[in-house]
MDTraj code that builds the backbone (N, CA, C; nanometers):
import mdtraj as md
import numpy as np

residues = "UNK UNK UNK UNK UNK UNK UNK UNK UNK UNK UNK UNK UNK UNK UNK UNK UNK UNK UNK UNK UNK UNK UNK UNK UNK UNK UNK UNK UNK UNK UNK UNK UNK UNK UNK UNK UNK UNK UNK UNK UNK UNK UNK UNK UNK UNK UNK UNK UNK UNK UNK UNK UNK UNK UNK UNK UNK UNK UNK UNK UNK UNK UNK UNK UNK UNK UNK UNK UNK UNK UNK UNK UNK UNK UNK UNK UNK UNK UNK UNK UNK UNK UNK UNK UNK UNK UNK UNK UNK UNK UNK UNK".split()
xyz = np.array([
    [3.3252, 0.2384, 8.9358],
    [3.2063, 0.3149, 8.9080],
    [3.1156, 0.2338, 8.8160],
    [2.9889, 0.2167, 8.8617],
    [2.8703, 0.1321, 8.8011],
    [2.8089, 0.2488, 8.6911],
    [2.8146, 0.1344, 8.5433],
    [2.6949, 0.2365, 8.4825],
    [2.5889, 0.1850, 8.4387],
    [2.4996, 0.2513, 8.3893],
    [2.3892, 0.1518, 8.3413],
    [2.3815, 0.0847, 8.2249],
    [2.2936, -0.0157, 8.2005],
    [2.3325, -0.1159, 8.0832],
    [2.3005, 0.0435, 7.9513],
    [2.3644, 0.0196, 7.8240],
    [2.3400, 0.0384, 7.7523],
    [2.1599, 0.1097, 7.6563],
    [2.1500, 0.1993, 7.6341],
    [2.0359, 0.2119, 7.5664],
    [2.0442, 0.2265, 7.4059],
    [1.9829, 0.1136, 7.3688],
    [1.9444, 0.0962, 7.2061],
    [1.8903, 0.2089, 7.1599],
    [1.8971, 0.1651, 7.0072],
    [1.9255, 0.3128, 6.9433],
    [1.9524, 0.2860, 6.7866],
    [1.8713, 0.3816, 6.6643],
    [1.8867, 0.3317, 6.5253],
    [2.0320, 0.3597, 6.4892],
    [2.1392, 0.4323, 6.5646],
    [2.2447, 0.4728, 6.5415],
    [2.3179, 0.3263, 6.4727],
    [2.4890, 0.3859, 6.3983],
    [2.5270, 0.2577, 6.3310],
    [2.5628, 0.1595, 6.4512],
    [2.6158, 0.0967, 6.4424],
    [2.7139, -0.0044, 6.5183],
    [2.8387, -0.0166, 6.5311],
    [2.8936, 0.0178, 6.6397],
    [2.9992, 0.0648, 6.6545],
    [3.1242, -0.0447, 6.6134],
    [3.1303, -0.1890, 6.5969],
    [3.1846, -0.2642, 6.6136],
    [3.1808, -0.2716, 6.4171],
    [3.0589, -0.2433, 6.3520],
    [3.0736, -0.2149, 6.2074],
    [3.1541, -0.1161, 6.1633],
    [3.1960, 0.0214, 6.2287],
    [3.2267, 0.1334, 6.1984],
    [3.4303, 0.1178, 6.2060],
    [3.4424, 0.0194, 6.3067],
    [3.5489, -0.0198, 6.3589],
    [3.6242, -0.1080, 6.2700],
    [3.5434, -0.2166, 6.2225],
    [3.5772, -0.2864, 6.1054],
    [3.6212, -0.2015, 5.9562],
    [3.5362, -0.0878, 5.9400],
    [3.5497, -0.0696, 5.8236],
    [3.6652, 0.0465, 5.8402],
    [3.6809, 0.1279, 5.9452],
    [3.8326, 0.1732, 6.0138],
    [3.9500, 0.0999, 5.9598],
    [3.9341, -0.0694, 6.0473],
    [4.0715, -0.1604, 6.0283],
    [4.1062, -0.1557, 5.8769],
    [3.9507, -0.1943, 5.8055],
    [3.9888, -0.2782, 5.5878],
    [4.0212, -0.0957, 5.5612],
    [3.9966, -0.0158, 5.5742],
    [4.0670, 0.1419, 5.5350],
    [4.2331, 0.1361, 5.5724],
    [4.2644, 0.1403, 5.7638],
    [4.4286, 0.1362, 5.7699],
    [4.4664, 0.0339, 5.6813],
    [4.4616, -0.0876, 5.6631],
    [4.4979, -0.2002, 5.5707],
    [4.5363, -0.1257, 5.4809],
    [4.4218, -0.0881, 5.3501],
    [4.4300, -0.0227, 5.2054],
    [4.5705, 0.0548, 5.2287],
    [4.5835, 0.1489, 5.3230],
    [4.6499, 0.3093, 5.3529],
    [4.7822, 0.2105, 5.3407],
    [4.8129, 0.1142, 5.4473],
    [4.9216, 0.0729, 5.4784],
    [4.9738, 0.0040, 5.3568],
    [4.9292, -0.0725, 5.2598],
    [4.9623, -0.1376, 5.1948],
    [4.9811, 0.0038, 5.0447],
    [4.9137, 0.0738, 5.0728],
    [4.9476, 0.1557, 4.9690],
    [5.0840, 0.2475, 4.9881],
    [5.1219, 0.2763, 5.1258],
    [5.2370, 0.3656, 5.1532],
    [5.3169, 0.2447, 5.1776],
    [5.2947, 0.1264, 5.2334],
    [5.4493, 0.0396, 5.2248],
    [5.4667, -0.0917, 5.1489],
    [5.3345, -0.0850, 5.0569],
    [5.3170, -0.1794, 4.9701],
    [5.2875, -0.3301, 5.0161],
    [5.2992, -0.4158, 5.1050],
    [5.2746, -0.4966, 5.1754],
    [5.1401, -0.4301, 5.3140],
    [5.0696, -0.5480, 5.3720],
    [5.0074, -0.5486, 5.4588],
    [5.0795, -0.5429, 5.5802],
    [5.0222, -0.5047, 5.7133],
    [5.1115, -0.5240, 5.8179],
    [5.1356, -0.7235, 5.8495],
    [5.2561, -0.7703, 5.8399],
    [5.2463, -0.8413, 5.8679],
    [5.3700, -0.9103, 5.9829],
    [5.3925, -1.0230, 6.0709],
    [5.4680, -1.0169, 6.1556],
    [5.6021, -1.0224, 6.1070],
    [5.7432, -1.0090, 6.1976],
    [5.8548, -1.0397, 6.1803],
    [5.8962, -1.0030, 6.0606],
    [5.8760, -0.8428, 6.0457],
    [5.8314, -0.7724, 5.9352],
    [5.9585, -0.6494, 5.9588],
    [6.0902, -0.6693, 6.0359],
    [6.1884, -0.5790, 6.0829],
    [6.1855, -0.4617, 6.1718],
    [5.9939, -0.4342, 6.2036],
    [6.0387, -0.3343, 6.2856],
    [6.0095, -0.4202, 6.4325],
    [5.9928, -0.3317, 6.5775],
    [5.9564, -0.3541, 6.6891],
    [5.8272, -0.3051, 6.7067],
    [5.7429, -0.3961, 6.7108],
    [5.5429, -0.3343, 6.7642],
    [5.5570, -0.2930, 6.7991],
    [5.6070, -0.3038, 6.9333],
    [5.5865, -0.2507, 7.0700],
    [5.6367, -0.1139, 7.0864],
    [5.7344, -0.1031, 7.0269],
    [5.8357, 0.0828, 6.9812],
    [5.6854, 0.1456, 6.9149],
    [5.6669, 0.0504, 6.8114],
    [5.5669, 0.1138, 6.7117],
    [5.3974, 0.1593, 6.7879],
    [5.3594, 0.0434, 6.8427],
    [5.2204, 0.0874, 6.9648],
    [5.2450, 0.1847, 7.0520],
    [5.3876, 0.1535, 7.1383],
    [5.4110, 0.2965, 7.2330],
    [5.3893, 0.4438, 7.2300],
    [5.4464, 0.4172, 7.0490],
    [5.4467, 0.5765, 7.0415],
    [5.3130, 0.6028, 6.9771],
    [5.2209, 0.4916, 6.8772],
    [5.0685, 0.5523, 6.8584],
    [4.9972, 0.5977, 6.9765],
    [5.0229, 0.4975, 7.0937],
    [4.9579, 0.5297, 7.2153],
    [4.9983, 0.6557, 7.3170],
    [5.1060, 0.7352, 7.2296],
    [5.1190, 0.8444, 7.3259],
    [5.1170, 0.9530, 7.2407],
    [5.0616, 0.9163, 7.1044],
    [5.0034, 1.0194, 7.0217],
    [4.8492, 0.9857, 7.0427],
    [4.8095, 0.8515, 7.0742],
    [4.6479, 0.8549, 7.1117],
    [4.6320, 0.9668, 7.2470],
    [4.7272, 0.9379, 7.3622],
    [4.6991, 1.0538, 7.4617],
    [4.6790, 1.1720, 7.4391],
    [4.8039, 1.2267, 7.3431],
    [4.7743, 1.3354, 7.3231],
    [4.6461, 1.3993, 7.2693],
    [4.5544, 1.3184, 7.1640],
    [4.4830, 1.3386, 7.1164],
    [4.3172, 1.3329, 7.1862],
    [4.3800, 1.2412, 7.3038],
    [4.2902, 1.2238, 7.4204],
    [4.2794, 1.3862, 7.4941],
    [4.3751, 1.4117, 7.5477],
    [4.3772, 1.5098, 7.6456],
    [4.3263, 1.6512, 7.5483],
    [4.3234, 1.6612, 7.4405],
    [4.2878, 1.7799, 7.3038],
    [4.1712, 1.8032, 7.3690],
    [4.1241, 1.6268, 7.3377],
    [3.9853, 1.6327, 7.3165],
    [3.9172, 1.7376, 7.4831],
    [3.9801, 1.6452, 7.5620],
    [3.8962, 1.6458, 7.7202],
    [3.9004, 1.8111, 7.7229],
    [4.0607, 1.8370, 7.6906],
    [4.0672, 1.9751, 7.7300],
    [3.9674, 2.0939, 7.6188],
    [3.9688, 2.0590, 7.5100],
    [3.8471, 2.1248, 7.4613],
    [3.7114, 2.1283, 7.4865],
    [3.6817, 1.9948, 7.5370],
    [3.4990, 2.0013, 7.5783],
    [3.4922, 2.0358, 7.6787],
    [3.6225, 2.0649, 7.8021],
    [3.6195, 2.1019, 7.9724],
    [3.6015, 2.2565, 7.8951],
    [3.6689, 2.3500, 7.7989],
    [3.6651, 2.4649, 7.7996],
    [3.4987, 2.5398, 7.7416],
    [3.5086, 2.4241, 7.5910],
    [3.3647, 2.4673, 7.5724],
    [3.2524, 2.4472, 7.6857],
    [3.2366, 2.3630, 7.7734],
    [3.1486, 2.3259, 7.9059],
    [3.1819, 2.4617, 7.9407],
    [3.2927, 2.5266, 8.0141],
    [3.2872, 2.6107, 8.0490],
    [3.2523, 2.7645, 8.0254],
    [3.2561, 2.7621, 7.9689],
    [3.2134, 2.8611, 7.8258],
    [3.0395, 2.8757, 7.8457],
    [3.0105, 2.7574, 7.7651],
    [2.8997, 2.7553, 7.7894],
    [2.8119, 2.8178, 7.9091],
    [2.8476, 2.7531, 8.0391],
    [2.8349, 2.7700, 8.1888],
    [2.8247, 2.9529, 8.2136],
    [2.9284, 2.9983, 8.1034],
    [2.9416, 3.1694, 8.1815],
    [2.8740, 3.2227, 8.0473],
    [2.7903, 3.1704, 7.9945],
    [2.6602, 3.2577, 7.8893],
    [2.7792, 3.2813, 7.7677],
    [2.8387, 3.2183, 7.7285],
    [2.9379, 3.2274, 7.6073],
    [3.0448, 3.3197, 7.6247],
    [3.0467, 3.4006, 7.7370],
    [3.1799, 3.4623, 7.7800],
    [3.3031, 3.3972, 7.7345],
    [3.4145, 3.4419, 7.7317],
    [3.5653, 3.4029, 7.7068],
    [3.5823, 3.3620, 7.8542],
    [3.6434, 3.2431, 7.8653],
    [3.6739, 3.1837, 8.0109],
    [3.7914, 3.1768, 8.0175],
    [3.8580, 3.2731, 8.0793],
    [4.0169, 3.2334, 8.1154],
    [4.0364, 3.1759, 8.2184],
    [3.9606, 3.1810, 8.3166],
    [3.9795, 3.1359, 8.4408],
    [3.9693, 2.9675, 8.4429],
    [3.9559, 2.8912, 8.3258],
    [4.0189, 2.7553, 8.2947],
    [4.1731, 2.7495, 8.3636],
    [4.2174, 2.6501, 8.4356],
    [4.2876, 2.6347, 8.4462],
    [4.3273, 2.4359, 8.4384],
    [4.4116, 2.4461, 8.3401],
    [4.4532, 2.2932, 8.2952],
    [4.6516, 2.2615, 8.3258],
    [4.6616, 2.1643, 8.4819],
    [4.7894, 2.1919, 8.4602],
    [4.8900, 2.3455, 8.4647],
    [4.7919, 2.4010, 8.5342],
    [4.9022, 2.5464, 8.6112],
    [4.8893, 2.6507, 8.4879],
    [4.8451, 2.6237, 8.3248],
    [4.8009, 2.6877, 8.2372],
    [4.6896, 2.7436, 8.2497],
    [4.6660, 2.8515, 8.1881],
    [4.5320, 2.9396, 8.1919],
    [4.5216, 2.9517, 8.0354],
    [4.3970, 2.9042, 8.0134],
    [4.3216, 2.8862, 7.8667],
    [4.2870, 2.9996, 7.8357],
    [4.3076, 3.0654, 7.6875],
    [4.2613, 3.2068, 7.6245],
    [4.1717, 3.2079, 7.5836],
])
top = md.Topology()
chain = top.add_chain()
for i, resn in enumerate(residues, 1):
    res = top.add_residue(resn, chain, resSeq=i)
    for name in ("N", "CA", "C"):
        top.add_atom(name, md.element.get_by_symbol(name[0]), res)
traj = md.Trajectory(xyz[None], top)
């Protein structure tokens, strides 16, 4: 799926906002384990990424499934929409 280039904008910069994300986890990490993350450091990344990345899903699917309900919502004049259905569930 093609999208279109980008439209500029006084908004921040996303690649600044991202940076200052990483020097924050740094501070956090070094304050709860006293050292920086650094390699060959006893645990397994990859154990350790797996499971951020299937707490990122989860936090993914929150999201989708909340803005599919508010969209819907919206759509029926602010009515309560049960008739959402996510996965064989029906939304209250």
């Amino acid at each position: 799926m093609s999208q279109p280039a980008p439209n500029p904008n006084k908004l921040p910069h996303i690649g600044d906002l991202v940076a200052r994300d990483l020097y924050d986890r740094m501070r956090q990490g070094i304050e709860t384990y006293g050292v920086p993350l650094q390699p060959f450091n006893g645990r397994d990344a990859l154990q350790d990424l797996y499971e951020e990345l299937l707490d990122a899903c989860c936090y993914l699917r929150q999201a989708m499934y909340e803005r599919d309900f508010c969209l819907q919502r919206e759509s029926s004049g602010g009515k309560r929409a049960p008739d959402i259905r996510i996965g064989g569930v029906e939304a209250s």
